[in-house]
N, C-alpha and C positions, 0 to 999 in steps of 0.2 A: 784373619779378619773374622769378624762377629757379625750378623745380620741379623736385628730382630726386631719383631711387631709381629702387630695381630694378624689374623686370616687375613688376608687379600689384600695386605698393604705393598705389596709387591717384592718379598722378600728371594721367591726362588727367581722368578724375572732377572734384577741384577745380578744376583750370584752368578746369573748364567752369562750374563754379558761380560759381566767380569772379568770371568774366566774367559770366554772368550778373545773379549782384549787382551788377556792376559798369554793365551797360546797354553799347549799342551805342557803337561807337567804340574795343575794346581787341580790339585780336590775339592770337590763340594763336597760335604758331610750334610745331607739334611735332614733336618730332624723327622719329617715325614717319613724321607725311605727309611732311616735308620730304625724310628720307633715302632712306624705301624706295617711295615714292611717284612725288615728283618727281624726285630722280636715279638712283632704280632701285639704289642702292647695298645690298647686302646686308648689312654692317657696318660701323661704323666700326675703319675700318684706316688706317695710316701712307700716307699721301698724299690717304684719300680729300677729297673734296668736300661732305661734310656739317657739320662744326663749324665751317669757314670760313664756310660758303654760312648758317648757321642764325647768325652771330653778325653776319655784314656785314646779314642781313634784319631783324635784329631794331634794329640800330642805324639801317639808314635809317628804319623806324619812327616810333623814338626821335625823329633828328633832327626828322620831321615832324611831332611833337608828338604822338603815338600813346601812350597806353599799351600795352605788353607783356607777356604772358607768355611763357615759351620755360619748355619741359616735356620731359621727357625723361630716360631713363637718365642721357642724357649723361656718358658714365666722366670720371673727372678727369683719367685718362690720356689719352683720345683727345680730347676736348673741352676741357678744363679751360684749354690756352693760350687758345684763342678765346674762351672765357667769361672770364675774366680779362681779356684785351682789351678786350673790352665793357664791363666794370667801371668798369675804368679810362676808359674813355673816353667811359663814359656822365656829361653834367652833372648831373644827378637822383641822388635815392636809388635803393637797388637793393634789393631783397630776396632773400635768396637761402633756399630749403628742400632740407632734404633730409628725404625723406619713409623713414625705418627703418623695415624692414619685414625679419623672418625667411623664410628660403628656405623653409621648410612652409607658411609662410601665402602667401607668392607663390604656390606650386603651387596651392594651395587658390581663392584669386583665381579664377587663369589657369583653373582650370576650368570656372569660371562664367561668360568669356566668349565674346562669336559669336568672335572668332578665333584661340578656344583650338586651333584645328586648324592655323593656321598653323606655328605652333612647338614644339617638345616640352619634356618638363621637364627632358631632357638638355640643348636649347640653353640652357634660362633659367637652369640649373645654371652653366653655362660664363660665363656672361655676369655672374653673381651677385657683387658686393663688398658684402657686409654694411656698411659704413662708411665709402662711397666721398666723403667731403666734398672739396669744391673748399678749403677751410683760408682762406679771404677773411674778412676782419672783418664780423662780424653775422649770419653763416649759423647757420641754426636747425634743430634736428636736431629735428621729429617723430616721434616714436615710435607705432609701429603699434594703441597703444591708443585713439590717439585717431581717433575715426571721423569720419566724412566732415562734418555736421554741424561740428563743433567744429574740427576743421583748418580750413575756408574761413573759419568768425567769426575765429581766430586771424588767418589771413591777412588777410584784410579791414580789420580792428583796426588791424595793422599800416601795412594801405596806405590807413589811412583811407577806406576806400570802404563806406556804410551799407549 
């Protein structure tokens, strides 16, 4: 599974419920731990190390019979070859979200979390594609009405997991 949208559209949220519905044995890959975490990468930029490194992790996974989630902005721009790679090269179904969410309700979010301090609403401004879909067959655009509750049954539904 794919989870993506801008800051605070509640992308780590369901991955977590997910997984939780879903019981021990599936990975979150998020792009947060992964990038500014483990390679200290500040952004994704043109050569960095984060869509590679999050798309080869999530495929050896794969191969090992894991299920996945990989969450995340992930812009189509910066990410989008690598996810697409992965696609294509994963044997399974794939689910792909993209979770729409308006720039006042992001801001709104982001101030209600502990690392609302990290980032200001000028970076999450700059960073903002209202309609950023990767364009792959079966990607499903949520819309910000639907609350957390009802996106994970959707997704769930989907990945058949009670």
């Amino acid at each position: 599974m794919i989870i993506r949208g801008p800051s605070g559209a509640g992308k780590s949220s369901v991955a977590d419920a997910v997984r939780r519905r879903h019981g021990r044995g599936m990975a979150v890959l998020g792009q947060d731990l992964m990038r500014r975490e483990l390679l200290w990468e500040k952004k994704d930029l043109p050569g960095g190390l984060a869509p590679g490194f999050i798309a080869h992790s999530a495929g050896f996974l794969l191969n090992a019979g894991a299920p996945v989630i990989v969450e995340g902005i992930l812009s189509a721009a910066s990410c989008g070859p690598a996810l697409r790679e992965l696609i294509a090269a994963h044997r399974g179904r794939t689910l792909v979200y993209f979770l729409r969410t308006e720039l006042a309700e992001t801001f709104a979010r982001h101030a209600t979390r502990p690392e609302a301090a990290q980032f200001t609403t000028a970076d999450m401004a700059s960073w903002f594609e209202p309609d950023d879909r990767l364009g792959v067959p079966g990607e499903v655009v949520i819309p910000q009405t639907s609350r957390l509750p009802r996106t994970v049954d959707r997704i769930c539904r989907d990945a058949r997991i009670r």
